[in-house]
PQR file with spaces between the fields and no chain letter, atoms N, CA, C, O and H, PARSE charges and radii, in Angstrom:
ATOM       1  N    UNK     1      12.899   -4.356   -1.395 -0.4000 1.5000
ATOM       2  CA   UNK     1      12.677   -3.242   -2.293 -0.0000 2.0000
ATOM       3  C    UNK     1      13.072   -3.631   -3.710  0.5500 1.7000
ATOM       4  O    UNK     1      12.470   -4.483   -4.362 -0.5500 1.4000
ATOM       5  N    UNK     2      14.039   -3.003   -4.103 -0.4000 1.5000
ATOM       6  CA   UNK     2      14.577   -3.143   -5.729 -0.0000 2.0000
ATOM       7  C    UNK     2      15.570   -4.193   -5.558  0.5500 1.7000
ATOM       8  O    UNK     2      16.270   -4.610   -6.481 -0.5500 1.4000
ATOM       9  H    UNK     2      14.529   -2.311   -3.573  0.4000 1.0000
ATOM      10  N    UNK     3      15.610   -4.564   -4.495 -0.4000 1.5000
ATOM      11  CA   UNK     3      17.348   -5.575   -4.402 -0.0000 2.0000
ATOM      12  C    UNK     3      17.967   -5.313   -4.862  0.5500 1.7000
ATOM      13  O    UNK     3      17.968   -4.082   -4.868 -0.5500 1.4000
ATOM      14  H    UNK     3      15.042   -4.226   -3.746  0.4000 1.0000
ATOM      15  N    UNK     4      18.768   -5.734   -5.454 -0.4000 1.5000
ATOM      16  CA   UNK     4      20.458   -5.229   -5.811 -0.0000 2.0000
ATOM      17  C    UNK     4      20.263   -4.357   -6.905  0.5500 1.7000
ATOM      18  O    UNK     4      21.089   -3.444   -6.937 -0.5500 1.4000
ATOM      19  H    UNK     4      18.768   -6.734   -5.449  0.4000 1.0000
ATOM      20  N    UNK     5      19.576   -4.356   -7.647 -0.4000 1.5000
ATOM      21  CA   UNK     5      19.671   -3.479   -8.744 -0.0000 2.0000
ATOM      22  C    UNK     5      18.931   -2.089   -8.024  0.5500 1.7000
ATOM      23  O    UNK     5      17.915   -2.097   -7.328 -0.5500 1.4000
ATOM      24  H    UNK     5      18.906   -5.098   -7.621  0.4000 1.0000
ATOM      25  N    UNK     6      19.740   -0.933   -8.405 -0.4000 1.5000
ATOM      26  CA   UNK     6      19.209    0.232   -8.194 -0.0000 2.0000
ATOM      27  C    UNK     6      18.041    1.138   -9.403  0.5500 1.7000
ATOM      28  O    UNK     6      17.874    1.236  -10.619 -0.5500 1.4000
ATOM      29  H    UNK     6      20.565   -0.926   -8.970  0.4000 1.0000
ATOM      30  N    UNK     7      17.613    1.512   -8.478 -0.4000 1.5000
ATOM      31  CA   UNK     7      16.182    2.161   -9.215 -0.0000 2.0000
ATOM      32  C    UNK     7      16.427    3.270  -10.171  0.5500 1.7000
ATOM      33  O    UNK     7      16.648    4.306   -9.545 -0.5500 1.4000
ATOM      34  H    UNK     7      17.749    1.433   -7.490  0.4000 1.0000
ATOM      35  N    UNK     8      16.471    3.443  -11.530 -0.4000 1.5000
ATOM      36  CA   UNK     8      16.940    4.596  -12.098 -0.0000 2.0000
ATOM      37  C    UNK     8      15.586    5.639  -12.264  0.5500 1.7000
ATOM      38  O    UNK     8      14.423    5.515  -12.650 -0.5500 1.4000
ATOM      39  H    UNK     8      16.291    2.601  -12.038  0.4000 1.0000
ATOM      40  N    UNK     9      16.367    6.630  -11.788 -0.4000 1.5000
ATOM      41  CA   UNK     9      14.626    7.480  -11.234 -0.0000 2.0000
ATOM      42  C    UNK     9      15.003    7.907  -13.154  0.5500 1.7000
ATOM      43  O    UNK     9      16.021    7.605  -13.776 -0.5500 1.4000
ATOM      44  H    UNK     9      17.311    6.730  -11.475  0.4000 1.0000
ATOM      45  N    UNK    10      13.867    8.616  -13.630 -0.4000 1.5000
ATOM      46  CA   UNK    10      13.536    9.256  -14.891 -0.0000 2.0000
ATOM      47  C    UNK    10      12.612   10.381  -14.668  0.5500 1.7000
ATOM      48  O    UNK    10      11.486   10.194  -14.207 -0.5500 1.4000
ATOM      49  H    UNK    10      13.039    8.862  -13.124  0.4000 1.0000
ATOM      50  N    UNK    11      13.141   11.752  -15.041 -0.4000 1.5000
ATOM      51  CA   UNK    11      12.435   12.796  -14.304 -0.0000 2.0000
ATOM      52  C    UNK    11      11.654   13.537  -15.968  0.5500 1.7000
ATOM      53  O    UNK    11      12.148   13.506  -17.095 -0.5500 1.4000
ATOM      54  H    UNK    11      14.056   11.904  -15.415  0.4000 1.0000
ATOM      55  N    UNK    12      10.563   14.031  -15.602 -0.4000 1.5000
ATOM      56  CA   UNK    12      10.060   15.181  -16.633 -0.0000 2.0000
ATOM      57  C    UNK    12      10.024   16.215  -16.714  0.5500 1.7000
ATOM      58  O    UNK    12       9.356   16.683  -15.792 -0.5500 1.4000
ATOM      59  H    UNK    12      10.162   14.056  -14.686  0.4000 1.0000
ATOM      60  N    UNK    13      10.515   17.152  -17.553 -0.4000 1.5000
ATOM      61  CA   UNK    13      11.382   17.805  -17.431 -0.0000 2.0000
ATOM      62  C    UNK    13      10.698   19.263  -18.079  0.5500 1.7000
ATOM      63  O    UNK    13      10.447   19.130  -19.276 -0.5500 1.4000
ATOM      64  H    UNK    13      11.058   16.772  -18.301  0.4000 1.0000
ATOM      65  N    UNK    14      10.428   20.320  -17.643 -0.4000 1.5000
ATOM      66  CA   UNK    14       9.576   21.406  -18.765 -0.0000 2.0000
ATOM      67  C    UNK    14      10.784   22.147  -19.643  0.5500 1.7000
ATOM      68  O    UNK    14      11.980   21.877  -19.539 -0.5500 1.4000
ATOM      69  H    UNK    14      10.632   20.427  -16.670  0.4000 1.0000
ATOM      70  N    UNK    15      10.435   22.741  -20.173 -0.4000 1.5000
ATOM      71  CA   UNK    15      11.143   23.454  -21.516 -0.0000 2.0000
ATOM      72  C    UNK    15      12.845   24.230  -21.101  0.5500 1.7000
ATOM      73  O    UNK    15      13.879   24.306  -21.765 -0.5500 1.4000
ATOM      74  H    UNK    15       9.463   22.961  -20.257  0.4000 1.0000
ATOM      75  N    UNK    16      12.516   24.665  -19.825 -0.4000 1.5000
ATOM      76  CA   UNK    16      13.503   25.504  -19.274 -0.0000 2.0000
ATOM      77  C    UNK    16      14.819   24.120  -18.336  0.5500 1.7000
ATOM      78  O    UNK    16      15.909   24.351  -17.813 -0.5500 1.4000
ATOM      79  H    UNK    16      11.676   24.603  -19.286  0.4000 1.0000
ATOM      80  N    UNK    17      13.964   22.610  -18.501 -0.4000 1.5000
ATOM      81  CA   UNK    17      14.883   21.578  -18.301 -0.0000 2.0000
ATOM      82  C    UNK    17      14.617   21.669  -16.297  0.5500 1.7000
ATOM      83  O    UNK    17      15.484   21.207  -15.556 -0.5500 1.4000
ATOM      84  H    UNK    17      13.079   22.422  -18.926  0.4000 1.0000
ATOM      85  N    UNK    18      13.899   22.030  -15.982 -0.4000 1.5000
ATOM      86  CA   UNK    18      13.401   22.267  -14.614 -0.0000 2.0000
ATOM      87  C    UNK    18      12.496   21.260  -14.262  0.5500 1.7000
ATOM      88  O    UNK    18      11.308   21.412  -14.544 -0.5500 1.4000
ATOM      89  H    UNK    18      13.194   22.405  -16.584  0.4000 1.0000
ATOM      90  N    UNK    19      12.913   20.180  -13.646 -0.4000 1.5000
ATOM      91  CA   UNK    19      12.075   18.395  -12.816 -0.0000 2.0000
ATOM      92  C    UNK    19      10.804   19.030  -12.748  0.5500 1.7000
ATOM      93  O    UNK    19      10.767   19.952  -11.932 -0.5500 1.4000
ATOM      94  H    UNK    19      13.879   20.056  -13.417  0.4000 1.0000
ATOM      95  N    UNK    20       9.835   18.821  -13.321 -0.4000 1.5000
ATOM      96  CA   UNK    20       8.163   18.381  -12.974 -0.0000 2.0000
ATOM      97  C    UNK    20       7.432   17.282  -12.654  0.5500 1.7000
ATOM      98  O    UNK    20       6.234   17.293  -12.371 -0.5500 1.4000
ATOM      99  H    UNK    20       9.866   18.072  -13.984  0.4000 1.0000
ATOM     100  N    UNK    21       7.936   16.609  -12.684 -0.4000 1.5000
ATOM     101  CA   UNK    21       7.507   15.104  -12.269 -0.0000 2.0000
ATOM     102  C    UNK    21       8.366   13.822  -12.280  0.5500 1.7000
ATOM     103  O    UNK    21       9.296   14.258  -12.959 -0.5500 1.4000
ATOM     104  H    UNK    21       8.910   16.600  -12.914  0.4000 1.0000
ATOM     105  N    UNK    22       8.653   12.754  -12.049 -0.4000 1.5000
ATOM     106  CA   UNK    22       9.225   11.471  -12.165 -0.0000 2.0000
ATOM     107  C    UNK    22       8.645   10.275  -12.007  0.5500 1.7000
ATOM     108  O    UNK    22       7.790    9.838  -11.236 -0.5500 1.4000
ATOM     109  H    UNK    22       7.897   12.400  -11.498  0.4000 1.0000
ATOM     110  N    UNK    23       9.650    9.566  -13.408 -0.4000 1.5000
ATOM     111  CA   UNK    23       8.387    8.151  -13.613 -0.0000 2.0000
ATOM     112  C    UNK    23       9.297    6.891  -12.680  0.5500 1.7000
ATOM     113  O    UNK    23      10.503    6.680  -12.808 -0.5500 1.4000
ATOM     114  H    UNK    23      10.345    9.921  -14.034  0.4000 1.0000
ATOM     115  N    UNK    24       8.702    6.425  -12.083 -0.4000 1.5000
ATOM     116  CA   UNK    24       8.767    5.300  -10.814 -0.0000 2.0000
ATOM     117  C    UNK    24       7.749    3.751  -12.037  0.5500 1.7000
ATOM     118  O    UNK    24       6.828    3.813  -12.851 -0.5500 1.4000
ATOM     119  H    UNK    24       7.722    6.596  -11.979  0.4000 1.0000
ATOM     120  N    UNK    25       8.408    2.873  -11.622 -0.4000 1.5000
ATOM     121  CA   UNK    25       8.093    1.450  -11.584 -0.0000 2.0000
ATOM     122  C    UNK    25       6.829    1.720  -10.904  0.5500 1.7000
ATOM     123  O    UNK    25       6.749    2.451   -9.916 -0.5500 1.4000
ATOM     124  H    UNK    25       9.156    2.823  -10.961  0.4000 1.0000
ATOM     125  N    UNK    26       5.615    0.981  -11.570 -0.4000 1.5000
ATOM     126  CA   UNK    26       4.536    1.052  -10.738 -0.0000 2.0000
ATOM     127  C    UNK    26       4.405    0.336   -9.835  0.5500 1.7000
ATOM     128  O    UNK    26       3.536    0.652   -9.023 -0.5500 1.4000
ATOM     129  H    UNK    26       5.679    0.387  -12.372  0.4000 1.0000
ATOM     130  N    UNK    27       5.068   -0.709   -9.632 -0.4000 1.5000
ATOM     131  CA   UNK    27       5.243   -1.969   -8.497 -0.0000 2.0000
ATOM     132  C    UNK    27       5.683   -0.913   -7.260  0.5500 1.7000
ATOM     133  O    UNK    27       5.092   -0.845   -6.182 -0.5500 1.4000
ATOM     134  H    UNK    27       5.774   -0.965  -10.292  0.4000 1.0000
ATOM     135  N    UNK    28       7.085    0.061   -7.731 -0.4000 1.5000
ATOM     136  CA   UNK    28       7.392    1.050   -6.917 -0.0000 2.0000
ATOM     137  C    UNK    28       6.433    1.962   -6.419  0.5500 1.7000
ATOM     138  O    UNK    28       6.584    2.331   -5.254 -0.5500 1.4000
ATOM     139  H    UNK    28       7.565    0.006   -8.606  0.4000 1.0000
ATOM     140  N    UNK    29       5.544    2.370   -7.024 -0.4000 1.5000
ATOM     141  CA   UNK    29       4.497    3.122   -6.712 -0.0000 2.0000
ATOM     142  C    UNK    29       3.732    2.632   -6.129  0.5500 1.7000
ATOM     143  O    UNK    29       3.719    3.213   -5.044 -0.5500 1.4000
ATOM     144  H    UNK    29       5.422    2.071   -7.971  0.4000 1.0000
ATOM     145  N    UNK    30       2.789    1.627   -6.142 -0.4000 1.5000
ATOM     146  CA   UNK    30       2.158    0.959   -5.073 -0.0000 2.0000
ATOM     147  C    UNK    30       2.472    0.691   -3.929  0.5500 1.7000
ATOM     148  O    UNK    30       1.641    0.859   -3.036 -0.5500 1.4000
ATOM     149  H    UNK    30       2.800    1.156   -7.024  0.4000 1.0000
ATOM     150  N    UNK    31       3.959    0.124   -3.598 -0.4000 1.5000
ATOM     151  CA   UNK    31       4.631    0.089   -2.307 -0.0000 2.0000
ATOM     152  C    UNK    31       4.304    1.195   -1.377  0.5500 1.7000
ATOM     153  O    UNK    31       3.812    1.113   -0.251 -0.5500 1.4000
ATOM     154  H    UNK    31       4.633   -0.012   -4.324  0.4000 1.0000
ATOM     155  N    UNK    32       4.728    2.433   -2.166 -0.4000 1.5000
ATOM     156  CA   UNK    32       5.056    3.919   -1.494 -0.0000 2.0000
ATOM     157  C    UNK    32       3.588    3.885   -0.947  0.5500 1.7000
ATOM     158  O    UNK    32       3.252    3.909    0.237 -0.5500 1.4000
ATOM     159  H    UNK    32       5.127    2.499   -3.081  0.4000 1.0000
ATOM     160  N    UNK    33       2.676    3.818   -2.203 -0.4000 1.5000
ATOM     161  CA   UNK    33       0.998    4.221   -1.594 -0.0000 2.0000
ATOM     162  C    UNK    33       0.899    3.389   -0.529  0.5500 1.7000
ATOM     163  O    UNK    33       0.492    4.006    0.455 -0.5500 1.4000
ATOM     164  H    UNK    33       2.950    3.798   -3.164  0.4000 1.0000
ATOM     165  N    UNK    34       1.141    2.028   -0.282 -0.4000 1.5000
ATOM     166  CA   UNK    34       1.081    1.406    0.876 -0.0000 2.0000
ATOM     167  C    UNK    34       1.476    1.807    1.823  0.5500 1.7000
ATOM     168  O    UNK    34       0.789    1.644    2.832 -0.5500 1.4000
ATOM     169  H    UNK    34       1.471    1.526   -1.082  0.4000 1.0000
ATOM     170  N    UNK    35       2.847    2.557    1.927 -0.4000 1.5000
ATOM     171  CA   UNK    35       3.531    2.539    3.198 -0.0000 2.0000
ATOM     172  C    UNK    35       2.821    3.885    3.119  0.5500 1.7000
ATOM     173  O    UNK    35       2.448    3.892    4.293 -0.5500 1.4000
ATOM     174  H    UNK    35       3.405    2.689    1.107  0.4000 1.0000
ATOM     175  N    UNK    36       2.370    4.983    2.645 -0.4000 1.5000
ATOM     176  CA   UNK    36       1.141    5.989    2.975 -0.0000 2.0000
ATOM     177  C    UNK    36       0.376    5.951    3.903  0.5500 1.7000
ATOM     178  O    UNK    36       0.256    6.589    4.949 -0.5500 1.4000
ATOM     179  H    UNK    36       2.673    4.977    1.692  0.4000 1.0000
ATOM     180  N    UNK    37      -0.340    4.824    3.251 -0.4000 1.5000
ATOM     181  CA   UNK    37      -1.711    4.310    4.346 -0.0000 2.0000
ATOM     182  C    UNK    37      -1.251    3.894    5.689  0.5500 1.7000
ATOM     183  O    UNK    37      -1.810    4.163    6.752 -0.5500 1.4000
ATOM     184  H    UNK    37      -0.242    4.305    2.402  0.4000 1.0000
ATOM     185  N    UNK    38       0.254    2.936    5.454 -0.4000 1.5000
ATOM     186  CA   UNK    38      -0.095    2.375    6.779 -0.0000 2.0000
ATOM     187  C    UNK    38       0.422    3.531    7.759  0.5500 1.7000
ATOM     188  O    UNK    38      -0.121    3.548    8.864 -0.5500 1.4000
ATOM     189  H    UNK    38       0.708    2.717    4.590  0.4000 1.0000
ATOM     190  N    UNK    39       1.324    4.424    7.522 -0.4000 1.5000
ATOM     191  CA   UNK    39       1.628    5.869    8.505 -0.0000 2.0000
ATOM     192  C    UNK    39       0.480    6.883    8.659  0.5500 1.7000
ATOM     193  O    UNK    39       0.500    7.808    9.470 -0.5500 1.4000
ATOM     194  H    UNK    39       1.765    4.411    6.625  0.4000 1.0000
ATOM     195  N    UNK    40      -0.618    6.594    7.722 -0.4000 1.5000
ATOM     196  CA   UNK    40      -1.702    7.321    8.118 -0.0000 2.0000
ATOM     197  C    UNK    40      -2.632    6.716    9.200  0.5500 1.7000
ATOM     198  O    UNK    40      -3.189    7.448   10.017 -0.5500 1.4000
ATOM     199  H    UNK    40      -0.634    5.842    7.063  0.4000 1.0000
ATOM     200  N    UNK    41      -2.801    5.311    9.196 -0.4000 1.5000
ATOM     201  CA   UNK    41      -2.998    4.417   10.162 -0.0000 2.0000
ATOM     202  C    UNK    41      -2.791    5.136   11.686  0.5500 1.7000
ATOM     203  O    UNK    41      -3.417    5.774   12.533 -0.5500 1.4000
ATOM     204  H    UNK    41      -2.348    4.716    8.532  0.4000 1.0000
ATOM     205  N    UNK    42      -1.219    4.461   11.363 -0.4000 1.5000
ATOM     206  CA   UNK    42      -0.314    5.215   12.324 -0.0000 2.0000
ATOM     207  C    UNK    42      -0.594    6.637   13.103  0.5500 1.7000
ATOM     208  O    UNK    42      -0.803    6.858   14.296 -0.5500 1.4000
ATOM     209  H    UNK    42      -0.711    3.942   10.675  0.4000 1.0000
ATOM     210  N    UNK    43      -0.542    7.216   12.354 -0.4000 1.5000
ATOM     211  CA   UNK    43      -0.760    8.601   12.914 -0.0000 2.0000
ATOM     212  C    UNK    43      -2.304    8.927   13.400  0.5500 1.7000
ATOM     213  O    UNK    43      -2.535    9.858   14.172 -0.5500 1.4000
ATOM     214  H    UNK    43      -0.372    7.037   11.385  0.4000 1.0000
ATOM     215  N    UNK    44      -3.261    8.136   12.911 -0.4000 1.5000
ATOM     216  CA   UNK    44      -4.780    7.957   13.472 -0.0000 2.0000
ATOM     217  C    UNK    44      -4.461    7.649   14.819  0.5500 1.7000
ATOM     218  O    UNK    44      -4.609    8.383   15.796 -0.5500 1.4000
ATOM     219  H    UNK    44      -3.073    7.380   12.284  0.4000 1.0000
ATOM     220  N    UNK    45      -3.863    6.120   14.769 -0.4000 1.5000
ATOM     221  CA   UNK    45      -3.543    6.000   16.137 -0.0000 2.0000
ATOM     222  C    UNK    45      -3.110    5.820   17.390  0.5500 1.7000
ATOM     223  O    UNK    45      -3.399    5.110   18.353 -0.5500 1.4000
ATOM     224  H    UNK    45      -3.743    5.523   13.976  0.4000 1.0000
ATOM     225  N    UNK    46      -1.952    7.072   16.978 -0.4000 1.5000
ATOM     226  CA   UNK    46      -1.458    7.119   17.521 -0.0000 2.0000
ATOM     227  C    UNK    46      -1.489    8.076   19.375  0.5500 1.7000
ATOM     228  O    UNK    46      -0.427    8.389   19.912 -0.5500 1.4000
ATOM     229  H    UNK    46      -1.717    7.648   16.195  0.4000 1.0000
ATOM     230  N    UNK    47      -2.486    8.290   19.857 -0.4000 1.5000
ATOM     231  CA   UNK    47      -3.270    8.337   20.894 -0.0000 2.0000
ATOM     232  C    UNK    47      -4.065    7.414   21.418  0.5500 1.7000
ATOM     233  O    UNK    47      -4.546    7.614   22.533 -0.5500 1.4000
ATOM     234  H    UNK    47      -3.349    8.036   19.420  0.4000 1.0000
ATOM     235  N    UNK    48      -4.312    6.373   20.789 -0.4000 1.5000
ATOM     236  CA   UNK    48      -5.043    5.321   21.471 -0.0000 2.0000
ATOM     237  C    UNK    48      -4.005    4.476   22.618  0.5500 1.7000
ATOM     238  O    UNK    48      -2.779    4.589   22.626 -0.5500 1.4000
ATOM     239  H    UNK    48      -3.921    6.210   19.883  0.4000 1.0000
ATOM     240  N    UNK    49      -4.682    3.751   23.418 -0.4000 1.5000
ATOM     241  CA   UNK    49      -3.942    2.852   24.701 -0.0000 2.0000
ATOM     242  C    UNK    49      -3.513    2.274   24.225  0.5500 1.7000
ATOM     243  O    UNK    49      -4.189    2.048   23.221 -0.5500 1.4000
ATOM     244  H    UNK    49      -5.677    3.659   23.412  0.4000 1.0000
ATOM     245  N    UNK    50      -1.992    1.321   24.222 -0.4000 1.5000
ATOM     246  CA   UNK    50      -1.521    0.206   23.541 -0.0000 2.0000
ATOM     247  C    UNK    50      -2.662   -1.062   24.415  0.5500 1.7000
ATOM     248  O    UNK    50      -3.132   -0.828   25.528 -0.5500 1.4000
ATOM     249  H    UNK    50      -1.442    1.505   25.037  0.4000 1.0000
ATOM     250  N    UNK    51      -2.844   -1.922   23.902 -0.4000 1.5000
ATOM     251  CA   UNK    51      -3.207   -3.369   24.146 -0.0000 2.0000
ATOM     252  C    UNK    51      -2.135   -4.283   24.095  0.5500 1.7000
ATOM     253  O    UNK    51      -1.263   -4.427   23.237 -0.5500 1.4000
ATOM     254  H    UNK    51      -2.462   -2.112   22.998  0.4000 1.0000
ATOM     255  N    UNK    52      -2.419   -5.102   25.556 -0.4000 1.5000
ATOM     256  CA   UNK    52      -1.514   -5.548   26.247 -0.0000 2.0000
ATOM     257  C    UNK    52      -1.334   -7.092   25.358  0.5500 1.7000
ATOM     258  O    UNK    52      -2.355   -7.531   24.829 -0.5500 1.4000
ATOM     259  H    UNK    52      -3.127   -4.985   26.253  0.4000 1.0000
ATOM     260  N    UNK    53      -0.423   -7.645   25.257 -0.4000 1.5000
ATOM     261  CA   UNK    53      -0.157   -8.345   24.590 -0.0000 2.0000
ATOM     262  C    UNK    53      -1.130   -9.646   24.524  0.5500 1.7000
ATOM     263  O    UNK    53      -1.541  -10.145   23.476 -0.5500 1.4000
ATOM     264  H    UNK    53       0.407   -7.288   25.687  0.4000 1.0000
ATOM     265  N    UNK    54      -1.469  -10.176   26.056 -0.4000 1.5000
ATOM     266  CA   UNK    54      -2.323  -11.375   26.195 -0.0000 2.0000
ATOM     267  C    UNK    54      -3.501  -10.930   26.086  0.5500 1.7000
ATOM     268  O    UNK    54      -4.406  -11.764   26.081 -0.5500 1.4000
ATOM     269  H    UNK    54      -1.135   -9.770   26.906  0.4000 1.0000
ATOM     270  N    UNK    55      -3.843   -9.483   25.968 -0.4000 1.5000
ATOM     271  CA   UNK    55      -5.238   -9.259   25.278 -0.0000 2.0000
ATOM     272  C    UNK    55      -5.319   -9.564   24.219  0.5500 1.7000
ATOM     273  O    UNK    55      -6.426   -9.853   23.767 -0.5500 1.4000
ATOM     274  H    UNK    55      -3.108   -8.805   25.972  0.4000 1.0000
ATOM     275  N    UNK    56      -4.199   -9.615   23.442 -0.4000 1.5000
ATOM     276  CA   UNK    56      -4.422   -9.493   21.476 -0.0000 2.0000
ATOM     277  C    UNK    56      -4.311  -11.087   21.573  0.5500 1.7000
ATOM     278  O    UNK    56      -4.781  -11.716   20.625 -0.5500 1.4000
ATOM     279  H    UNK    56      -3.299   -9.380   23.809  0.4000 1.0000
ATOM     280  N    UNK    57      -3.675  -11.869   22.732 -0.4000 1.5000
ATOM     281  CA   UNK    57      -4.015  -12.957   22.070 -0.0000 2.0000
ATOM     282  C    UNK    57      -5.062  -14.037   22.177  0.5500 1.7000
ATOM     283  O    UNK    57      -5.239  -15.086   21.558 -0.5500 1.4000
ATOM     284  H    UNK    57      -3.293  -11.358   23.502  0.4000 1.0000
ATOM     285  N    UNK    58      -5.837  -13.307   23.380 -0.4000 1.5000
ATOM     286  CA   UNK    58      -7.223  -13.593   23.843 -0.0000 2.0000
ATOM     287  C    UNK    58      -8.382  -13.418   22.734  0.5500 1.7000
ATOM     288  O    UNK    58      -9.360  -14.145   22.563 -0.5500 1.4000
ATOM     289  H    UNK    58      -5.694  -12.454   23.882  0.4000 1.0000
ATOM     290  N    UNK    59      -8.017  -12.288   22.049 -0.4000 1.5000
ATOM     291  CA   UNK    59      -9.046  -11.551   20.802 -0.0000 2.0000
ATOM     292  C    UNK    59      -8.983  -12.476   19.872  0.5500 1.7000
ATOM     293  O    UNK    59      -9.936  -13.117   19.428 -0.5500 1.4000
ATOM     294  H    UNK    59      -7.223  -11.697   22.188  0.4000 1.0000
ATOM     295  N    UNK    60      -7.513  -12.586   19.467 -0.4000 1.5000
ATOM     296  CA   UNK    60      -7.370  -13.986   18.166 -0.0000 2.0000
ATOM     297  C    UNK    60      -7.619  -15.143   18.458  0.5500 1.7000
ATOM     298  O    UNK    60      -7.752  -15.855   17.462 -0.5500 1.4000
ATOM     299  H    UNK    60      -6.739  -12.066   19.827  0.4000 1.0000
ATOM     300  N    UNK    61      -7.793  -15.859   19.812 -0.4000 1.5000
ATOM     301  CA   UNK    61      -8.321  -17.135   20.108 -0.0000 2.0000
ATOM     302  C    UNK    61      -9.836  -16.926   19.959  0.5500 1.7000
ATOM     303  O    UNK    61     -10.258  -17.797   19.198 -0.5500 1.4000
ATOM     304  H    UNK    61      -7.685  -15.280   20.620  0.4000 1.0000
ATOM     305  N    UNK    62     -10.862  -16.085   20.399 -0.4000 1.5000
ATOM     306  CA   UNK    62     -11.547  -15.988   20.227 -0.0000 2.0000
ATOM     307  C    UNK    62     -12.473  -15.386   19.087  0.5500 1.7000
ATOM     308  O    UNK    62     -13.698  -15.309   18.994 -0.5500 1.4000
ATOM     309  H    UNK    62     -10.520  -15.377   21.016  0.4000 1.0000
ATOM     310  N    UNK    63     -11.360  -14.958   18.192 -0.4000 1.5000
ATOM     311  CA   UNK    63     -11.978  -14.976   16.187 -0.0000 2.0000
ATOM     312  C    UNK    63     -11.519  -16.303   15.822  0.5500 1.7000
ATOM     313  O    UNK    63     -11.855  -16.701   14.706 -0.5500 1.4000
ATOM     314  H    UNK    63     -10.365  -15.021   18.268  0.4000 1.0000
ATOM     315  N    UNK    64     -10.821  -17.055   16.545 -0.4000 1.5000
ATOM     316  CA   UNK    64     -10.425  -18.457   15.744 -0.0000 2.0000
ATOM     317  C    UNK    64      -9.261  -18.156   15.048  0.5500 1.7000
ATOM     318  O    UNK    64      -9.196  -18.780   13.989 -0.5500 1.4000
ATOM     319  H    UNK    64     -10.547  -16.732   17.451  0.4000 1.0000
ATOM     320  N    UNK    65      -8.214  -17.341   15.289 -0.4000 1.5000
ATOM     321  CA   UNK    65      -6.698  -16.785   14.755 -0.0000 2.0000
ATOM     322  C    UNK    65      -5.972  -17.986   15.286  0.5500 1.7000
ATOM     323  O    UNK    65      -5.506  -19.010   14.786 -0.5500 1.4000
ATOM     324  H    UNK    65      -8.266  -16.834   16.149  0.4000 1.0000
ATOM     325  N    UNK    66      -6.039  -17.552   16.300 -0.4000 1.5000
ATOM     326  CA   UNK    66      -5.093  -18.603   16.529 -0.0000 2.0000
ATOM     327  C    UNK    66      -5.669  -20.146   18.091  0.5500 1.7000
ATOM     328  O    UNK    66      -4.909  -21.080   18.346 -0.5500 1.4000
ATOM     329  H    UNK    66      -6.417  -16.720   16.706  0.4000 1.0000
């Protein structure tokens, strides 16, 4: 993540001094959108059968993975 140095959040603020938004490192922001997708992934499919391990590695011998 940020490693040792901590992230200083910076918030925006409306007239009455009440948080409307906060500015994030965009490096930080991309991460987050990533880890988005991949729990949306996730949650797609998460009803499907797991695949058994020597299937996945039958599939990648046979794309040339491994």
């Amino acid at each position: 993540m940020e490693g040792p140095q901590r992230l200083r959040e910076r918030y925006i603020v409306d007239a009455a001094g009440r948080k409307q938004g906060v500015i994030i490192p965009v490096a930080r922001y991309r991460r987050l959108l990533e880890d988005l997708r991949d729990l949306a992934v996730v949650a797609e499919r998460r009803e499907e059968a797991p695949v058994p391990l020597d299937e996945i590695k039958v599939r990648l011998k046979e794309d040339g993975i491994l």
